[in-house]
N, C-alpha and C positions, 0 to 999 in steps of 0.2 A: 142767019149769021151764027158761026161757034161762037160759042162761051170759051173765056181765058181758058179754062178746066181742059176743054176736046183740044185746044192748040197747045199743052203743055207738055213735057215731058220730063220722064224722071223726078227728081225729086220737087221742083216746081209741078209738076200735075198732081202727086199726093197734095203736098202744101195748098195748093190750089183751092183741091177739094175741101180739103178738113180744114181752112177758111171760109167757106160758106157759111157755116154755123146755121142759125136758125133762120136762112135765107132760101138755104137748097130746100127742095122738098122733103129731103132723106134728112134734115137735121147736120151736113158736112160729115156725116161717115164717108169713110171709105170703103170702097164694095171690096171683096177677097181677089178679084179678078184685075184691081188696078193694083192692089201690093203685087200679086205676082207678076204683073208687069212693070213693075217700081222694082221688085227685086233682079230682075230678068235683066235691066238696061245696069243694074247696079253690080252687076256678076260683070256684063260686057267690059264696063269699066274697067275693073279687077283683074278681069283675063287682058286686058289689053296693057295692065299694068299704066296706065293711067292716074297719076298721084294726086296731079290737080283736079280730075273726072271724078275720081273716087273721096275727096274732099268735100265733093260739093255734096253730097250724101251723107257725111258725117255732121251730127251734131257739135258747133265751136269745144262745147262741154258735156260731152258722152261721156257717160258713166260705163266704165266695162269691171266687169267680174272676177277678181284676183291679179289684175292690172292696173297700171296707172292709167287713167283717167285724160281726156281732151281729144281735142282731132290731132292734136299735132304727135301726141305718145300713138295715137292709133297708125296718124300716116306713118310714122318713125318704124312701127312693127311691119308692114305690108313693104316700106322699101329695104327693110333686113330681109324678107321674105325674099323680094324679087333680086335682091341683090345675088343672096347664095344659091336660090334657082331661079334662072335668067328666062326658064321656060313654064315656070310652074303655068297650074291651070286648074278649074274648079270645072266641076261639074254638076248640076240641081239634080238629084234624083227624085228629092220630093219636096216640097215645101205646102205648108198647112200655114193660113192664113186667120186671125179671127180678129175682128176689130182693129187696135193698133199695134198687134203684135204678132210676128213671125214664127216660125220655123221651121228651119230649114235642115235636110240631111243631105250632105254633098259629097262627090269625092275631090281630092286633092292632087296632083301629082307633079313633077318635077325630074330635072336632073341638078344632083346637088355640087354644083358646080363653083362655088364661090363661101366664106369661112360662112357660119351659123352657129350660134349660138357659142363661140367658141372651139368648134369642130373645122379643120383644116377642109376645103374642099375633096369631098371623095370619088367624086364621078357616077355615083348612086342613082338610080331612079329609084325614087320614090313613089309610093300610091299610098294616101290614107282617106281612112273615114274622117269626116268632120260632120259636126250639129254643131248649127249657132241657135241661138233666141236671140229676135231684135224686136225694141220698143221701139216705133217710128212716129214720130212727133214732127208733124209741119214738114214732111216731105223727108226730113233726116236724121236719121239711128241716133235715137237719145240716150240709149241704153241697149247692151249687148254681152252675152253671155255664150261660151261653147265648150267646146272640147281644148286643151289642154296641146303642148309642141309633144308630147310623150312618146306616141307613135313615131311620131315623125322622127324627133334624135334616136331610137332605139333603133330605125333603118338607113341610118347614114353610120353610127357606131355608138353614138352618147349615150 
């Protein structure tokens, strides 16, 4: 019979695991090949624009880096995001995995079809580079770090 762990997914199968504790054989780490595949269903989310999918991923109280802080400032940025591009979309080019933390180097792209940050809709596509760093704790982003909107407003006109 599977263990809860083999029937889980996404952020309940991380969780899962690194609840084992000193139960599992491995001590409840996580192997690099289950965050990539934690991050992998957590991108599907994200590309599907998914608000409630993509919640279930974030820590209640995720710490982020030169941002406000919580799931709900997090979900508040991703639906600004999907607001002004209705088509945005990521793509993993690489991700490096080590114990409970990520990173990732992605592309981003879009048409900017609706106001951002201020900036009137321009009809723009967009492409840019993004790196996150994510601390994943019990299955959900406790902590996250990346690249900056820089690129992004400098090819729409900001």
């Amino acid at each position: 019979m599977l263990d809860v762990v083999s029937r889980a997914r996404g952020p309940a199968r991380v969780a899962a695991r690194a609840g084992r504790g000193t139960r599992g054989a491995d001590n409840g780490r996580v192997e690099p090949w289950e965050m990539r595949e934690w991050h992998a269903e957590y991108l599907d989310a994200c590309n599907r624009h998914d608000l409630d999918a993509i919640r279930s991923f974030i820590d209640p109280s995720v710490r982020r880096a030169h941002l406000p802080g919580g799931a709900d400032a997090f979900i508040a940025d991703m639906a600004d995001l999907f607001h002004a591009f209705p088509d945005w979309r990521w793509r993993r080019i690489q991700l490096i995995a080590e114990d409970d933390r990520l990173a990732v180097h992605l592309r981003g792209g879009g048409t900017h079809l609706g106001a951002f940050r201020g900036i009137p809709a321009t009809r723009r596509h967009v492409n840019v580079a993004e790196f996150a760093m994510y601390r994943v704790q019990k299955g959900r982003i406790a902590e996250a770090t990346g690249t900056d909107t820089g690129e992004l407003l400098a090819q729409i006109g900001g």
